[in-house]
C-alpha positions as CSV (number, residue, x, y, z in Angstrom):
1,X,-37.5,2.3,-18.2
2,X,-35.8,-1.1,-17.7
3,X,-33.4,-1.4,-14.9
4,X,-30.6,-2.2,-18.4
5,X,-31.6,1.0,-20.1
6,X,-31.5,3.1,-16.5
7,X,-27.9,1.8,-16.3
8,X,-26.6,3.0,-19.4
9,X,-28.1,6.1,-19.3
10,X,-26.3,6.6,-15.8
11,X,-23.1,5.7,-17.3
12,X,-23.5,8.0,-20.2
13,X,-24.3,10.7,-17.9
14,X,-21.1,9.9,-15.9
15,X,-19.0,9.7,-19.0
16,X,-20.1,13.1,-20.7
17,X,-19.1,14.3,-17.5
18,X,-15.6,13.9,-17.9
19,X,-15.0,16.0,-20.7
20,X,-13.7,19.0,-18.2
21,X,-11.2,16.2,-17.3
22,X,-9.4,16.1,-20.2
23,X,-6.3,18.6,-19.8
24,X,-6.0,16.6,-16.3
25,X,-5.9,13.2,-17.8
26,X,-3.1,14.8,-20.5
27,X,-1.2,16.0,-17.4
28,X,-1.3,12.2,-15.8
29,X,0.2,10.5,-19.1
30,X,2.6,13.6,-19.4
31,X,3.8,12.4,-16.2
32,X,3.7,8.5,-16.8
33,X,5.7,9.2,-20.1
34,X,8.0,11.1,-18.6
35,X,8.4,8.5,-15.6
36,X,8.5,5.3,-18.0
37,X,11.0,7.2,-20.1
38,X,13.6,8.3,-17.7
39,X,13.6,4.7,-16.5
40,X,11.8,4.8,-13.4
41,X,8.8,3.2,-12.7
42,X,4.9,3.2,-11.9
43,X,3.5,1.8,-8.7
44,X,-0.2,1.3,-8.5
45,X,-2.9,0.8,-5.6
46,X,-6.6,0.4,-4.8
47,X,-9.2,-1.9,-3.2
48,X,-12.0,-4.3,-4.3
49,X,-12.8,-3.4,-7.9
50,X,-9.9,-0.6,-7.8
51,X,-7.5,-3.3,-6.9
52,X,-8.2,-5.1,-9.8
53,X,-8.1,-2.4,-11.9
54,X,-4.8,-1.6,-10.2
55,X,-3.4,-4.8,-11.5
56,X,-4.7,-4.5,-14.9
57,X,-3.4,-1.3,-15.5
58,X,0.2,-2.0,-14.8
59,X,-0.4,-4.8,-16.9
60,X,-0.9,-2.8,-19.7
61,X,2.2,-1.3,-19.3
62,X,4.5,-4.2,-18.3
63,X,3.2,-6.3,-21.3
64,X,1.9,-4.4,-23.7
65,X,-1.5,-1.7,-24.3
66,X,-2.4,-2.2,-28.2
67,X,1.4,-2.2,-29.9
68,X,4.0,-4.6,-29.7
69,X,6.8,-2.5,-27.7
70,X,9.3,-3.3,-24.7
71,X,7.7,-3.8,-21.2
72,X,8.0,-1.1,-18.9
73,X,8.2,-1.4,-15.2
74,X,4.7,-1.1,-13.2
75,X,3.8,-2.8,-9.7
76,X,0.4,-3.4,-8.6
77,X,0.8,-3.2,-4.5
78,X,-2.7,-5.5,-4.4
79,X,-0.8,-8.6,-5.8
80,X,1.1,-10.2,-3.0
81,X,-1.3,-12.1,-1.0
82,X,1.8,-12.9,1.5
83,X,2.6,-9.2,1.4
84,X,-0.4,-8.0,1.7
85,X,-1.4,-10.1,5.0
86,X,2.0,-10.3,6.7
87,X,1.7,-6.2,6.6
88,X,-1.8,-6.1,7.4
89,X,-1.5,-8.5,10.3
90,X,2.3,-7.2,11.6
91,X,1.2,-3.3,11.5
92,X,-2.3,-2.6,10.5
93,X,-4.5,-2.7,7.4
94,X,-4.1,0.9,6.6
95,X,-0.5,0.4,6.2
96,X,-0.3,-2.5,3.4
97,X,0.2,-0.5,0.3
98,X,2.5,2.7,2.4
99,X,4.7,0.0,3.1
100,X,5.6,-1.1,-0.3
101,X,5.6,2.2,-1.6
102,X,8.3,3.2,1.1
103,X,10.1,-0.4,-0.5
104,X,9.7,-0.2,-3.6
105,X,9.3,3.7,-4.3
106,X,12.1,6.2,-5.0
107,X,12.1,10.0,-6.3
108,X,11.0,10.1,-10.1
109,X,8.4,7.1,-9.8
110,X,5.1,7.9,-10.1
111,X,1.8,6.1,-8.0
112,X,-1.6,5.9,-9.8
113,X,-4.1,5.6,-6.6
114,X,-7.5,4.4,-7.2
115,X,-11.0,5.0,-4.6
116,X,-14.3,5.5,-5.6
117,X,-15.4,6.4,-2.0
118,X,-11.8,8.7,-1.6
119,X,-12.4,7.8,1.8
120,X,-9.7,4.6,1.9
121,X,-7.3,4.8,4.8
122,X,-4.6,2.8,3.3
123,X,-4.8,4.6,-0.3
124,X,-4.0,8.1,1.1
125,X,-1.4,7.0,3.5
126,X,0.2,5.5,0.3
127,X,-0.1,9.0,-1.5
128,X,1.1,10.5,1.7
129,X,4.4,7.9,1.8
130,X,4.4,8.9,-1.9
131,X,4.8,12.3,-1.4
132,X,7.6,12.0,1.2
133,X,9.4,9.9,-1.2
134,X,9.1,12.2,-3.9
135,X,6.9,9.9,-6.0
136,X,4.3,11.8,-7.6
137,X,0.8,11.0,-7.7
138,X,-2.2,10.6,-10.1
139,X,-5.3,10.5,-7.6
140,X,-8.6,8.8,-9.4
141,X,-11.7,9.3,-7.1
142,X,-15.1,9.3,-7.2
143,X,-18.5,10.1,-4.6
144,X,-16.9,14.0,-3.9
145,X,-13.3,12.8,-2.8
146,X,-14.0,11.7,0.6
147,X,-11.4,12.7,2.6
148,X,-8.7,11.6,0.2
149,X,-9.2,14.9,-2.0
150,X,-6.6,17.3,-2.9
151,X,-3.8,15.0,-1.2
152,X,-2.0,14.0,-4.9
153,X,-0.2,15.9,-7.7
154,X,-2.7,15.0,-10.5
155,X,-6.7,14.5,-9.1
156,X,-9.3,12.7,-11.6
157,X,-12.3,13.2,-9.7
158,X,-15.4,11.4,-11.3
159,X,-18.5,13.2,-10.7
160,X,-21.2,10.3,-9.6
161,X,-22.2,8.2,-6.4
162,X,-22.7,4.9,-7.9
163,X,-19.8,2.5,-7.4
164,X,-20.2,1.0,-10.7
165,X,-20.1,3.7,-12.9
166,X,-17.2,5.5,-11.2
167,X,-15.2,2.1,-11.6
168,X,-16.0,2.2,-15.4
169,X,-15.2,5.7,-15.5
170,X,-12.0,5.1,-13.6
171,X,-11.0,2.1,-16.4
172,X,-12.0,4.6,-18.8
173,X,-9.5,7.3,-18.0
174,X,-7.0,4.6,-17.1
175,X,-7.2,3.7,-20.6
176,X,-6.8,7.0,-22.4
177,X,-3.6,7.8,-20.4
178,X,-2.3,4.5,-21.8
179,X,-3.6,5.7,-25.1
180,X,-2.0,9.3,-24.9
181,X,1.2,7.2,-23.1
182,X,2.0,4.2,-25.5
183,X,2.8,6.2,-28.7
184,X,5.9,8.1,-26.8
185,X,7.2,4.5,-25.7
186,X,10.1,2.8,-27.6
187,X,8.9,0.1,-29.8
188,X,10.0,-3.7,-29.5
């Protein structure tokens, strides 16, 4: 079998696997539906590749998914270079993205966390500033957890240890909440 055909039958495996998932991932865009509609807003966190999807995500919703409709509020806490640094360097690395959500958070907002590993410092003690806020959480992990598992409201756990295909799967879930989400949003 060719390293190509290995790969997709990996990430088909990981896919089917997230059937059982589904009344989970209705629960998460209950939540960002009823956030976005009550006018608070969604703050979003991860590293490396979950960083990125971190930012695309709460583009989707601050621009648009697939219809033309108003922008809603989401931050990606991996976009401020300055931000990120001056925290990292003034208090410690596990701190940069608790920080903002203890600046930017408030009671009704809601955090979508992202870590394949669940075993990133700085991710749970954002969920953990979350949940002293009052922000609730949505919790998507891969490789068991890590140490990260069972700290949010909402827990999409990936079943798989390959970086790659959790990330895929991550994007994939990420994507269906916006699916279930943009419907319930006010139009342009």
């Amino acid at each position: 079998m060719s390293p190509f055909s290995e790969s997709l039958r990996d990430a088909l495996v990981v896919f089917e696997s997230l059937r059982p998932l589904e009344p989970k991932v209705v629960e998460a865009a209950d939540l960002v539906l009823a956030c976005l509609k009550s006018g608070r807003k969604l703050l979003l966190c991860g590293n490396g590749g979950s960083a990125a999807d971190s930012s695309h995500i709460a583009t989707e919703f601050t621009c648009r998914f697939q219809d033309d409709r108003r922008p809603y509020p989401a931050i990606s806490l991996v976009s401020d270079g300055g931000l990120l640094t001056a925290i990292g360097n003034d208090y410690v690395f596990q701190d940069i993205f608790a920080r903002q959500v203890q600046a930017f958070g408030k009671a009704g907002d809601v955090l979508i966390a992202l870590s394949t590993s669940g075993k990133s410092r700085n991710v749970l003690s954002a969920i953990e500033e979350a949940k002293r806020l009052g922000v609730k959480s949505i919790v998507l992990l891969g490789k068991g957890g890590g140490f990260t598992k069972g700290a949010g409201d909402i827990e999409l756990l990936v079943q798989g240890t390959v970086t790659a295909r959790i990330q895929e799967a991550h994007k994939f879930l990420l994507h269906a909440i916006c699916e279930l989400v943009e419907p319930g949003l006010e139009k342009a």
